[in-house]
Structure formats: C-alpha cells, structure tokens
N, C-alpha and C positions, 0 to 999 in steps of 0.2 A: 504494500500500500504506500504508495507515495503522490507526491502533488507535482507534477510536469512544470518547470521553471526552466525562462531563458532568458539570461541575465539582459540578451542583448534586446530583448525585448523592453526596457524600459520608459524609452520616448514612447512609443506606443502604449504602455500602459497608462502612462500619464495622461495619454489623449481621450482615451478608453474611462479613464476615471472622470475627465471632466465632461464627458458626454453623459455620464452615468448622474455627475451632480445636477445636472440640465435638467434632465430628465424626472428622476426623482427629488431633487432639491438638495437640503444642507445635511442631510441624516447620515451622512456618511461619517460625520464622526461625533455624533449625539445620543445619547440612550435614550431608548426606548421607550412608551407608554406600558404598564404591567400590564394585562390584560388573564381572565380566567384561563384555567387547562382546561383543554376538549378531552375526552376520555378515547379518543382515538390517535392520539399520541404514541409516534414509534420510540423505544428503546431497543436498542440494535447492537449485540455484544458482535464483533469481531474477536472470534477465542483462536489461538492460533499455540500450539503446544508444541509443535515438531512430532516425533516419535515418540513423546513421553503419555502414558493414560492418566485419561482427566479422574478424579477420584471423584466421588457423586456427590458429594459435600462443598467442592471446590467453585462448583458456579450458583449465585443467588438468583433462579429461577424468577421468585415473585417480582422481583424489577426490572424484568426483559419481557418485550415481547416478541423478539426475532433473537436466536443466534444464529450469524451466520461462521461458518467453522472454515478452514483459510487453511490451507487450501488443496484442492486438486490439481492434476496439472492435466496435462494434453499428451496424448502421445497416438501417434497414427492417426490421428484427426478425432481418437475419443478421449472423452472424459474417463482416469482412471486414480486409482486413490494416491495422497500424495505420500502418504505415513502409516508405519507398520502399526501401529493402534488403533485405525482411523475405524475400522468394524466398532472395538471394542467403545470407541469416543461415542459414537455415534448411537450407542445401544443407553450409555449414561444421560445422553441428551434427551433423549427419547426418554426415560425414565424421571424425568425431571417436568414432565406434563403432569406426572402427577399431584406435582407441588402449582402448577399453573396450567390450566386445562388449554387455554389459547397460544400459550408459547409456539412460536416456529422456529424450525428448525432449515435452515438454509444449507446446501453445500454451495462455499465459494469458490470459482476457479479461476487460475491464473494469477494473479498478481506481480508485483515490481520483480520476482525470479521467474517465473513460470509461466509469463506472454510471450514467451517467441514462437511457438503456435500457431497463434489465431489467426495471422492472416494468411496462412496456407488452410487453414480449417475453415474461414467465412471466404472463401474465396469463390466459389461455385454453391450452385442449389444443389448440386449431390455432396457436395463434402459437408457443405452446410446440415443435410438429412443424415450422413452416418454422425457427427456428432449428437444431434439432437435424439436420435435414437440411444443413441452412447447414456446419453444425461436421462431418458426415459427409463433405462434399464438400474442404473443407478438409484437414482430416486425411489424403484421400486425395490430393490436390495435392500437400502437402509431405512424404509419407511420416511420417507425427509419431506417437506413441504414445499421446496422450490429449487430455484438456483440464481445465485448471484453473479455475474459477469465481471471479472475485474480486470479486464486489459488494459494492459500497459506500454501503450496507447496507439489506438487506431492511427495510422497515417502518419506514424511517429516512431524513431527506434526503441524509446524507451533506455530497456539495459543492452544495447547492441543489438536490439534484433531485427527480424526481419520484418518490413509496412512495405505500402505501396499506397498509393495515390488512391487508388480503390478501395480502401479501406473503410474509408469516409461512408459509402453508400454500402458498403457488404457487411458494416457494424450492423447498421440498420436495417439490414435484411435477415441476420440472424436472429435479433431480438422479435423482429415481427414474425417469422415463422418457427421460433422457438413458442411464441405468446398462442399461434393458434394450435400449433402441436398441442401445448397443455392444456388447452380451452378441451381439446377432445379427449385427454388423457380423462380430466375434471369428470367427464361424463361417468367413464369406467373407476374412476376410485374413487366418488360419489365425495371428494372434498377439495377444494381450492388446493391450485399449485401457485404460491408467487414465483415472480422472476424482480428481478432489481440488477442495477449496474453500481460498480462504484468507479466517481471519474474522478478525472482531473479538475482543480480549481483555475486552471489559468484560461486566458483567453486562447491561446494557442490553441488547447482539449477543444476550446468551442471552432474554431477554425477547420478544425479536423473531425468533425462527426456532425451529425444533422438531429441535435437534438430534440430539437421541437420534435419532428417525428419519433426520435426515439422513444422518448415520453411515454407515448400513446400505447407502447407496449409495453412499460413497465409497472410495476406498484410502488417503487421508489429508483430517485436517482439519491446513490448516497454519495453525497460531494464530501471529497476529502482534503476538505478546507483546513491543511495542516501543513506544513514541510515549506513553507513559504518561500525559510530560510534554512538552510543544513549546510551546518559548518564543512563539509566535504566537498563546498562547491561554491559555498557563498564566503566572501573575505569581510562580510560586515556581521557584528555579533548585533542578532535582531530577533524580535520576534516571532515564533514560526509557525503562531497561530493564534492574529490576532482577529478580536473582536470587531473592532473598529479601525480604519487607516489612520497611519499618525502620520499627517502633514512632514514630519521631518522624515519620516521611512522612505529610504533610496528607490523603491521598488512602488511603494505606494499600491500596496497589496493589505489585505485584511479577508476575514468569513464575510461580513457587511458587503464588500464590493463584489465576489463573486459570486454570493447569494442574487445580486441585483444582476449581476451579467448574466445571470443564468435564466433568470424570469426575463431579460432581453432578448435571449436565443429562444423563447418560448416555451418552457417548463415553468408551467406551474408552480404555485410556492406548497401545494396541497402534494406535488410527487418529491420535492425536496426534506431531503434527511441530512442535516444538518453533521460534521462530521467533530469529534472532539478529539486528542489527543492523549492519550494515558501517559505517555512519556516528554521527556523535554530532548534540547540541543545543549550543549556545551562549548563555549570557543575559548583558548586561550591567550595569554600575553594581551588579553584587553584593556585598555587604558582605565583610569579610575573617572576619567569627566563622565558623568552622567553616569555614575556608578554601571559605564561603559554599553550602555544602550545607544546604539547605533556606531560605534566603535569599532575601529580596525579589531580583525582576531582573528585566530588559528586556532584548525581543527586540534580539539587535544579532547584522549581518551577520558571521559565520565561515565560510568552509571547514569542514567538521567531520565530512569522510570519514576513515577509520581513516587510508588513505594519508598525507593532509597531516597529521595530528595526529600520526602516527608521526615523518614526515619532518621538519615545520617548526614544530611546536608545543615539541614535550616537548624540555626543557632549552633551549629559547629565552625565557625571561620565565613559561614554566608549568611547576607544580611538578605532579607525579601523586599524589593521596591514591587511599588505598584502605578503604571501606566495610565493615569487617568482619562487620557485620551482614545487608544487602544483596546483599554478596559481590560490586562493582562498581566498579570506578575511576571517578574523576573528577581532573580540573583546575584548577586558578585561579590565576590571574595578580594578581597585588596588584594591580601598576601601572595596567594595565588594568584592574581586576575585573571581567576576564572569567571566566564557570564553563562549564566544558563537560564535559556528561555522555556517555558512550563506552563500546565496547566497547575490550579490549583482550585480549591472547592469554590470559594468567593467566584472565581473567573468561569466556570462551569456553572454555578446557578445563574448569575447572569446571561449565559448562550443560552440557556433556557427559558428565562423569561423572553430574550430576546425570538426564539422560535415561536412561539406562543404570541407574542404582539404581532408576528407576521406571516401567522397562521401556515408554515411552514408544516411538514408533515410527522418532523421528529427530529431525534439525535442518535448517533451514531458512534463509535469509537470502539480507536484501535491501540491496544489489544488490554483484552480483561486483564490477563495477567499484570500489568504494573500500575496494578488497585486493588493488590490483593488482601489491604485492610476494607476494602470500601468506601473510604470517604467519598471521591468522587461520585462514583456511583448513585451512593445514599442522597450525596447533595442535586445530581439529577433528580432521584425520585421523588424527593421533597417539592421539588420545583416544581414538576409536571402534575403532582397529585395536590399539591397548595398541602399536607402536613407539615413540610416546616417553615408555615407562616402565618405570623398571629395578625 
C-alpha cells in the first residue's frame, strides 16, 4: 500500500490546488462543521501478517466492518494465496462473525510488491475471465465476501513493473466485469459479494485511470491518502498524512485536497473510504527550526508504528508538536534530530469527524498490527458511534 508521488510534479500540483480552492472555496485548510455518524459508516482493517497465524483474540471484531487481508498475489493470470497461513487466517476471520454478525471479510490482491501482474492479466476479455474465474473459485474456498483491487498502478510502473498506456481503460474493464461476474455469482450464494479498489492519492492515479467510471462498479474507493512524504525518496522531513494542506508544505499535498480531487474526477464522497495510517516516517540530521517541520532530512532507520512511538518514543528524548494548520502531530528529538511524522488519536478522531461532515463513506487503515494497544482504533470508534462525546 503506498501513495504514487512525483516530486516533479509540483508546479502542477500547485495549479491543481488553486483550481480546487476556486472551486470549493477556503476549506482547504479550515476545520470542519461536526456533524452526527450515519450508522452506515465503513471501518476497514487492512490486516496484513506475512506467514505468521493470526490468533483469534488478536483482531477486535466489534469495531470493523470490513477486513480486508493483504494480500494475494497473481500468478499465470490467477489469483493465488500469498502466505502459508493464509487457509488457516482466513478460517479465524470467519470465526470472528461470530462476535459481529455483519463483519466482511475481503481478500486483497496485489499491492506496492505484488502488481506486476495486472496489466498482462487486465489486458484482454479472456485473461481478464481466467482471472475472474480464479477470484470466483477462491472466494468460494475461503467463504470470503468480496475482493479488493490494489494495483500498483494502472498506467504507471509502480515498483519497476510492467503498465502500458492501456491500462487506463483495461482497469476499468476489469472492475466492471468483475462487478457483473458477482452480480451472478450473488444469485447462486444467495448473499452480497463486495468488490473495492485501493488507489492512489495523487493526481497522476487520476491521470491514469477513468475513475468516474470506475466508481460505478465498486462499493468503495479506498484512497490511501498517506505516504505523501517517505523519507526514501523525499529530502524534506514533512508530513505524510496530512489532514489539511499547510501553505508552507513544498508539495502542497494533504487527505483534504485529494478527497476534493477525487469528487472532481467524479467519485462520489458516499464511495470514498477515507485512508488512515497506523504507522509514521522518520528522517534524520533535521534541523531544530520548527522543531524541523519542513526541514532538510535523511532517510534514517526508526521503528515508527503508532505502537512503539506510543510506547518508546514520546517523553523519551521526543517532544510531540502539533500542526494546527494540517491538523497533524509530529516529533523531534534535538539530540538526535530525528523528525517523525505520525498518526496519533487526537489527529484520527479529527479524520473522523472530518469524514462525517463530508458525508464520505468511511475510514480505512493500514495495517492493524501497529495499534496493537488500540488506541487508535478505539479513538475511531468513539468518533463514528459519538460514545466518546459528551
């Protein structure tokens, strides 16, 4: 799961931003009216374990309404399991209806390792039908509820791989005859199959896919409004998932602007699943001005799951700022100048209210495991069920 960024892309985004303020007005970097939770609000665990089996204890059922499990990969044009556990995962998740009657259960395929596939497999209506059969048989194997799409990225290489120009249109012919495969499957297993994609946040994603159409066959687009910034590519220590655009951000990126770019390409704000982060970035040798938000910095090895930055970070040698423009916490350690950009509960219930004022379809995030206290979590479900507000 990652968010498609190009540095050189920035004149453009700027132009892109103030078309957007035109358009919508000043809100791009204002909070929000609160407004009530609708009771059809998604929560969307992306649980992602490798080889290792999930223990049936390990995922808090009652506060999901989708997992989707991360992932499958492609091979000869089908869908086949990604990890030696993946039977036994998928028997646990399934067991976990029992604690929540409506829970779904997604398999996800592809992601940031495992798209180099897809455009030899959406390239033709017959490779297109052996996969979709592939996913038909599947689905029926594990008892699952749907399937999520995560290519990385149509028309785009992604990690090195292989796009073509036709991708654009052959995304879009998968999803829609993947949508009426299951419309008929529906018939025969007498219960709903979702399907959902998870994209890109940048405008480039939209450049390269015909979303409006896509839409129309999904049940969500889960935009993964994250990765903004990552120190393995970006030389400014920023934040890599913000809320709101901050006027001094190089890139003039935020969740705010791509939410709006996306309801421009024609999605819906009722198919959009807002995406959150479990983990942070780290950069080093960051300056101490502005306790080094927006600061020159290098990639340097942290930990930087919410877990350890909860547990071992904060009040050990890192102080917490908060971005009031952004609406986003961050880090930095003098001694080290290290900066680490984060989610945190305060910054998560606000994307919540903020989904919620814009009638958006839900929240998303990747990956359960670095919240393996709950805090986050919790502080989502407070948000969307209004319990933690007096």
């Amino acid at each position: 799961m990652k968010v498609l960024r190009n540095p050189r892309q920035t004149a453009w985004s700027r132009g892109v931003m103030f078309a957007l303020s035109v358009v919508f007005g000043s809100g791009l970097v204002s909070p929000v009216a609160f407004s009530a939770p609708a009771a059809s609000e998604q929560v969307i665990a992306y649980v992602f374990v490798g080889d290792r089996l999930i223990q049936p204890g390990e995922i808090d059922a009652s506060k999901l309404t989708r997992i989707n499990y991360a992932f499958a990969n492609i091979r000869d044009g089908e869908i086949v399991e990604g990890f030696a556990n993946d039977s036994g995962n998928f028997a646990v998740f399934n067991s976990l209806k029992k604690q929540n009657a409506t829970l779904q259960v997604l398999i996800s395929v592809g992601g940031w390792t495992w798209s180099g596939a897809f455009s030899d497999m959406a390239l033709t209506k017959a490779s297109r039908k052996t996969f979709i059969d592939s996913a038909v048989r599947f689905i029926d194997r594990y008892q699952l509820d749907g399937l999520d799409i995560d290519w990385e990225y149509p028309g785009m290489p992604g990690m090195g791989n292989k796009f073509r120009a036709e991708d654009k249109q052959n995304y879009t012919a998968l999803l829609r005859e993947l949508r009426k495969r299951f419309d008929r499957e529906e018939k025969r297993l007498h219960r709903r199959l979702y399907t959902s994609v998870a994209t890109g946040a940048s405008m480039n994603f939209l450049a390269h896919t015909e979303m409006r159409k896509v839409a129309r066959y999904v049940d969500s687009v889960n935009l993964m409004s994250y990765d903004y910034y990552e120190p393995d590519s970006d030389t400014i220590a920023a934040h890599h998932s913000p809320l709101y655009t901050n006027p001094k951000d190089p890139k003039l990126v935020s969740t705010d602007a791509s939410v709006r770019a996306y309801q421009l390409a024609g999605v819906r704000a009722r198919k959009i699943v807002m995406g959150v982060p479990f983990y942070g970035h780290a950069w080093g040798d960051v300056s101490e001005q502005d306790h080094g938000l927006f600061q020159p910095g290098k990639k340097t090895h942290l930990n930087a799951n919410y877990r350890h930055i909860a547990g071992n970070l904060l009040g050990n040698g890192y102080t917490r700022y908060w971005d009031p423009i952004s609406q986003a916490p961050f880090l930095y350690n003098p001694s080290t100048r290290i900066f680490v950009s984060y989610e945190d509960p305060e910054s998560v219930r606000l994307k919540c209210r903020y989904l919620l004022a814009h009638h958006l379809a839900g929240i998303m995030f990747w990956d359960y495991s670095g919240d393996a206290d709950g805090a986050l979590l919790n502080a989502i479900h407070e948000e969307l069920t209004g319990s933690g507000r007096r």
